[in-house]
Structure formats: structure tokens, C-alpha cells
C-alpha positions, 0 to 999 in steps of 0.5 A, a space after each residue: 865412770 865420768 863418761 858414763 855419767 855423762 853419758 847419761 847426762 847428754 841422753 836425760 838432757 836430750 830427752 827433756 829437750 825431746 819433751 819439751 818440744 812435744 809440748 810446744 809441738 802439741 801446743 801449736 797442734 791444739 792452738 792451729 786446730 781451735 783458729 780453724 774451729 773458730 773460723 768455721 763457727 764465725 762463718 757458720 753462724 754468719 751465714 747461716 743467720 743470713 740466710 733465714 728472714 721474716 719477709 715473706 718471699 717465694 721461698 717459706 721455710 717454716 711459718 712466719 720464715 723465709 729463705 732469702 735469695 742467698 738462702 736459696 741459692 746455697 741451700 736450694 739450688 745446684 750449687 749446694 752440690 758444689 758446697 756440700 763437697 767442697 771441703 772434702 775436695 779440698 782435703 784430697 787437694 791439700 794431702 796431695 799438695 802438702 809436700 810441694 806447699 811452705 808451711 806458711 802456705 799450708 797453714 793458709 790453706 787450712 784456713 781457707 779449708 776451715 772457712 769452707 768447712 763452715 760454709 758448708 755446715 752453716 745449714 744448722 743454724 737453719 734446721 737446729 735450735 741455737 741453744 741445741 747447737 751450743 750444748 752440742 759443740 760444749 759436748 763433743 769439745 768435752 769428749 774430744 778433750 777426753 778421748 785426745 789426752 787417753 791417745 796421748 797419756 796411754 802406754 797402749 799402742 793404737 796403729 792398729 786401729 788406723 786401717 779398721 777406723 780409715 775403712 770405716 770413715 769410707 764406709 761413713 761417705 758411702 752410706 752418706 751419698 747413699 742417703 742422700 737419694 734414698 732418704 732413710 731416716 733407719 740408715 741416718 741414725 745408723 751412719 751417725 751411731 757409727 760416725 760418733 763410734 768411728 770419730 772417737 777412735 780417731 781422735 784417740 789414734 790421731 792423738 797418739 800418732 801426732 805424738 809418736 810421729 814427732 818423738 821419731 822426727 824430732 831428731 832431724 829437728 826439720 823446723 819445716 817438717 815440724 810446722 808442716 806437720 803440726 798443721 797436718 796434725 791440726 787438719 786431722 784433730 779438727 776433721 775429728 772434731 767436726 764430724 764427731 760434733 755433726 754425728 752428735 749433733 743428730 742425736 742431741 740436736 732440737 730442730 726448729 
């Protein structure tokens, strides 16, 4: 009977200590992923503002606006093919490198992922209005929070859900690039209606998988493999986020 008890008193121990490191885990997740947020914003808003001025160039914008020479080369020129695709090369890169990286080394790539990602989006700032922007951002941060804490409270197992999304989000770059050439307003509002439905299924299921991927490791207790992993939870909850916003911000958006 004593060895029963303590039997169950080493597995309850166990387990909260279990708990209480999914909490830290979730908590360095969500901490890593709002930083990169907060990058993308700073360098989003940054140079998007720079780029837009009242003295007259050669380049008009709208009545009374103008391109600067950055504006032009970012936004106009070739090299907004290298800016356009820049982070998607950069997550290919980082999944594929992510073994051979430290975690310190993963966490810096991120950053400079996040950084690039707020690059490459700083055009809002030139065709949405701030406030629209802002209101957008308050949105997609209320139904991320929403639709997470469903994918981490839920009893109901998701996996499924991951080829069917992961397809989906193939088929969003596809009809993307398309676009791009065909310029069909019909195909835009279709790619953003389901970008915002596939977006929101992935938050949920990134959400649970970071979860359950931590409770079936958490007995090796790798540090390395733990902060490697929060990170790589992180990139995947902030690629949710972002592109949830982008999708949204088609429909809620009020253009200049």
C-alpha cells in the first residue's frame, strides 16, 4: 500500500511538473512570437512612412503624393520581386537549417526573418489608411487569441486537420502568383476569403501541436530541443498571425 501511494505521488508530481513546464514552454512560444510581431511592426511602419512624400518627383503616387527614390526602388523597380519573396525563401531556408542551428542562433534568425517579413508587407502603410491598419491588427490579435487558446483548451484531436490546411496554404501561393499576372479582383477576394478560413484552422491546429508535441518530449527534457522548438513554434504561430492579418486586412482594410 506505501508503494502504491507513492506510486502515485512520484506520477501526480510528475505530471504537475509536466504542466508547469508547458506553461513556461507556451509562455516562451507566445513571448518569441509577439518580439517578432513587434519587429515586423517597427520596420513595417518605418519604412513604409519613408517612402511616401509630399515633394513633387517623377514618381506620383496620388494627388499631392509622392514616391521617394527608396519608394521606387522597393516598390517599383525589380527588386520588389526579391522583397516580395524574400521571407518565404527564408522560411524554406530556416526549416531546413534548423537541426544544424543553436537555439541562440535559431532565435536570431528568426528575428532577422521577422525584420524581413515587415520589409516586405511595409507597402500597407502606403495603400491602407492607418487607422484601418490598426483596427485590423486589433481584430486578427482578437481572433488569434480566440481561435489559439480553442487549439490549446480543446479535448478534441485536430492532426487531421494539418495535410487538408497544409494543401490549402499550397493552393493560397499558387492562386497568389497567379494573380499577380492575371490581376483578377474575383480571384483576390476568393484567395483572401480562404486565406482567413485556412489561417484560422491553422492557428488552432499549430496551437495544439506545439502542446502536444512538448507533453510527448517533455520526458527527455532536452533544454536544446525545447528552446529549438519554442522558436519553431513561435515562426509557425507568428506565420498564422501575419497572414490571417493580410487576408483580413482585404476585407476590413480602407485604402488611401
Amino acid at each position: 500500500m506505501a508503494e502504491l501511494r507513492s506510486t502515485r505521488t512520484a506520477a501526480g508530481t510528475r505530471t504537475a511538473q509536466i504542466d508547469e513546464g508547458l506553461r513556461a514552454h507556451m509562455n516562451k512560444v507566445y513571448g518569441t512570437m509577439s518580439v517578432g510581431l513587434l519587429f515586423t511592426a517597427l520596420v513595417a511602419w518605418a519604412i513604409g512612412t519613408m517612402v511616401v512624400s509630399s515633394t513633387p518627383t517623377e514618381y506620383m503616387l496620388r494627388e499631392g503624393q509622392y514616391l521617394t527614390q527608396l519608394g521606387y526602388s522597393l516598390f517599383a523597380s525589380p527588386l520588389k520581386w526579391v522583397i516580395m519573396f524574400l521571407p518565404l525563401v527564408m522560411v524554406f531556408a530556416f526549416s531546413a537549417t534548423i537541426n544544424r542551428l543553436s537555439a541562440a542562433g535559431a532565435q536570431l534568425f528568426f528575428y532577422v526573418f521577422a525584420a524581413a517579413m515587415g520589409l516586405s508587407i511595409s507597402w500597407i502603410f502606403v495603400v491602407f489608411t492607418d487607422v484601418s491598419i490598426a483596427s485590423t491588427f486589433l481584430a486578427t490579435a482578437a481572433a488569434f487569441a480566440g481561435l489559439s487558446l480553442w487549439g490549446y483548451t480543446t479535448k478534441k484531436d485536430i492532426s487531421g486537420w494539418g495535410s487538408f490546411l497544409i494543401m490549402g496554404v499550397v493552393g493560397l501561393i499558387v492562386a497568389s502568383i497567379i494573380n499577380i499576372f492575371l490581376q483578377s479582383e474575383m480571384l483576390a477576394w476568393t484567395v483572401s476569403f480562404l486565406g482567413v478560413l485556412i489561417f484560422a484552422g491553422l492557428t488552432a491546429y499549430d496551437t495544439q501541436r506545439i502542446k502536444t508535441d512538448y507533453i510527448q518530449h517533455a520526458q527527455a527534457m532536452d533544454g536544446e530541443w525545447l528552446a529549438k522548438s519554442a522558436i519553431m513554434g513561435a515562426l509557425n504561430l507568428y506565420l498564422d498571425f501575419i497572414n490571417l492579418f493580410m487576408f483580413l486586412l482585404q476585407f476590413m482594410g480602407s485604402r488611401e
